[in-house]
C-alpha positions in Angstrom: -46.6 86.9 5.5 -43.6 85.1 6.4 -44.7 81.8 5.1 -45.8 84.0 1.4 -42.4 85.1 1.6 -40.3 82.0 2.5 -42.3 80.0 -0.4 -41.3 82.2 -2.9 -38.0 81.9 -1.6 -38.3 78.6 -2.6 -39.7 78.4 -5.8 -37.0 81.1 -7.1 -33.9 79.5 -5.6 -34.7 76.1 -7.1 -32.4 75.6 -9.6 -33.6 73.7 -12.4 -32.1 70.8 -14.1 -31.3 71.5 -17.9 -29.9 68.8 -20.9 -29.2 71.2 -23.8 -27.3 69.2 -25.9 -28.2 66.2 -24.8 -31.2 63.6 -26.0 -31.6 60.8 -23.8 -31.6 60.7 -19.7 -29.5 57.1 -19.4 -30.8 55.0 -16.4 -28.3 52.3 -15.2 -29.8 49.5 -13.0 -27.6 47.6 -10.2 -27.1 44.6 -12.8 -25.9 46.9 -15.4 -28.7 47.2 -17.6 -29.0 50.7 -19.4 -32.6 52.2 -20.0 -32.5 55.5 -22.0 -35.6 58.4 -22.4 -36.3 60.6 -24.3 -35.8 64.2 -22.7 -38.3 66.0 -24.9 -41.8 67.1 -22.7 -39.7 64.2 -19.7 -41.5 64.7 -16.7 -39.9 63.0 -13.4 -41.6 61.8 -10.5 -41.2 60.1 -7.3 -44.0 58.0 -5.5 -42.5 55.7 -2.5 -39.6 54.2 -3.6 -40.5 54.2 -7.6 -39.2 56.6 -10.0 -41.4 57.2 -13.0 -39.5 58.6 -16.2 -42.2 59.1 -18.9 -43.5 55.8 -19.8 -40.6 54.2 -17.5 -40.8 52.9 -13.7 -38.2 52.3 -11.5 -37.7 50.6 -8.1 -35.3 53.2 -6.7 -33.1 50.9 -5.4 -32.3 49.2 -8.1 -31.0 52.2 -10.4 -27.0 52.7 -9.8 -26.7 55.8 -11.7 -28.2 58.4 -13.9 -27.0 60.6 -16.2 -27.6 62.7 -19.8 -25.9 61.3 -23.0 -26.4 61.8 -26.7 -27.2 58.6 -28.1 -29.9 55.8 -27.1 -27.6 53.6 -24.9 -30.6 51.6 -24.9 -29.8 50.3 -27.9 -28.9 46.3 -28.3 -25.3 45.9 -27.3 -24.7 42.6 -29.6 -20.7 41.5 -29.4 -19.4 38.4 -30.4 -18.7 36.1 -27.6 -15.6 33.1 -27.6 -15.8 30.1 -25.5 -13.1 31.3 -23.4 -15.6 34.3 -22.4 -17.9 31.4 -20.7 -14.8 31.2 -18.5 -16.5 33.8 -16.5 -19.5 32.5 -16.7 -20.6 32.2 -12.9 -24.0 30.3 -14.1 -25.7 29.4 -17.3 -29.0 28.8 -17.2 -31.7 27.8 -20.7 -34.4 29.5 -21.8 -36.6 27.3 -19.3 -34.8 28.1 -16.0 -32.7 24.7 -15.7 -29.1 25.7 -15.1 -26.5 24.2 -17.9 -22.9 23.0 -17.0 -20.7 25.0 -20.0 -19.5 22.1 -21.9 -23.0 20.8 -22.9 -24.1 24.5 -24.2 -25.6 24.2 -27.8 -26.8 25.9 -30.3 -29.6 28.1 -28.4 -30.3 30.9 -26.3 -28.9 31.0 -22.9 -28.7 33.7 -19.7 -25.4 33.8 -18.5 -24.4 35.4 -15.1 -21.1 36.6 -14.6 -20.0 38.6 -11.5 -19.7 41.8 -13.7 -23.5 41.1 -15.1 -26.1 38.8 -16.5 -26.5 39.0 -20.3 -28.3 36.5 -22.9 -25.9 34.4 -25.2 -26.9 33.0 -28.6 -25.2 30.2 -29.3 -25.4 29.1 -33.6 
């Protein structure tokens, strides 16, 4: 009786997570990256140490934060990069994995690391 009774204890003192107002659940990984779902019919779950948003895994250690937001943050963040922005450039690397010293970069696609994050650059 007493286990009947603390289970139901349980289940009525969970509180439950709601996002009214909001569309997406925003996952931010430890290099910055943003991954947003969709919170309509979102089931969560938690095997070891992967989190599995809908369609989405995760290595838990790898997300920084989580949080509800309006808009896809998802989407393609395209800015328009100088050369003095390479100044931070920590590494470049080509599409084939050799690393590139910044004054032979050329027209091409590049991965460059900064200490703030890692981000692709197109270079026309």
């Amino acid at each position: 009786m007493k286990k009947t009774l603390l289970t139901l204890l349980l289940v009525i003192g969970t509180p439950a997570a709601y996002a009214e107002g909001y569309s997406y659940l925003t996952f931010e990984t430890t290099d910055g990256m943003k991954i947003s779902v969709s919170v309509e019919s979102l089931t969560l779950s938690i095997s070891n140490n992967t989190l599995t948003a809908g369609s989405k895994t995760f290595t838990l250690s790898n997300l920084s934060k989580m949080f509800f937001s309006e808009t896809d943050e998802t989407a393609t963040d395209i800015r328009e990069v100088t050369s003095a922005a390479l100044d931070d450039a920590i590494d470049i690397y080509d599409l084939q994995g050799q690393k590139v010293p910044k004054d032979k970069v050329r027209n091409g696609v590049y991965i460059v690391e900064t200490k703030e994050r890692t981000y692709k650059l197109v270079v026309k």
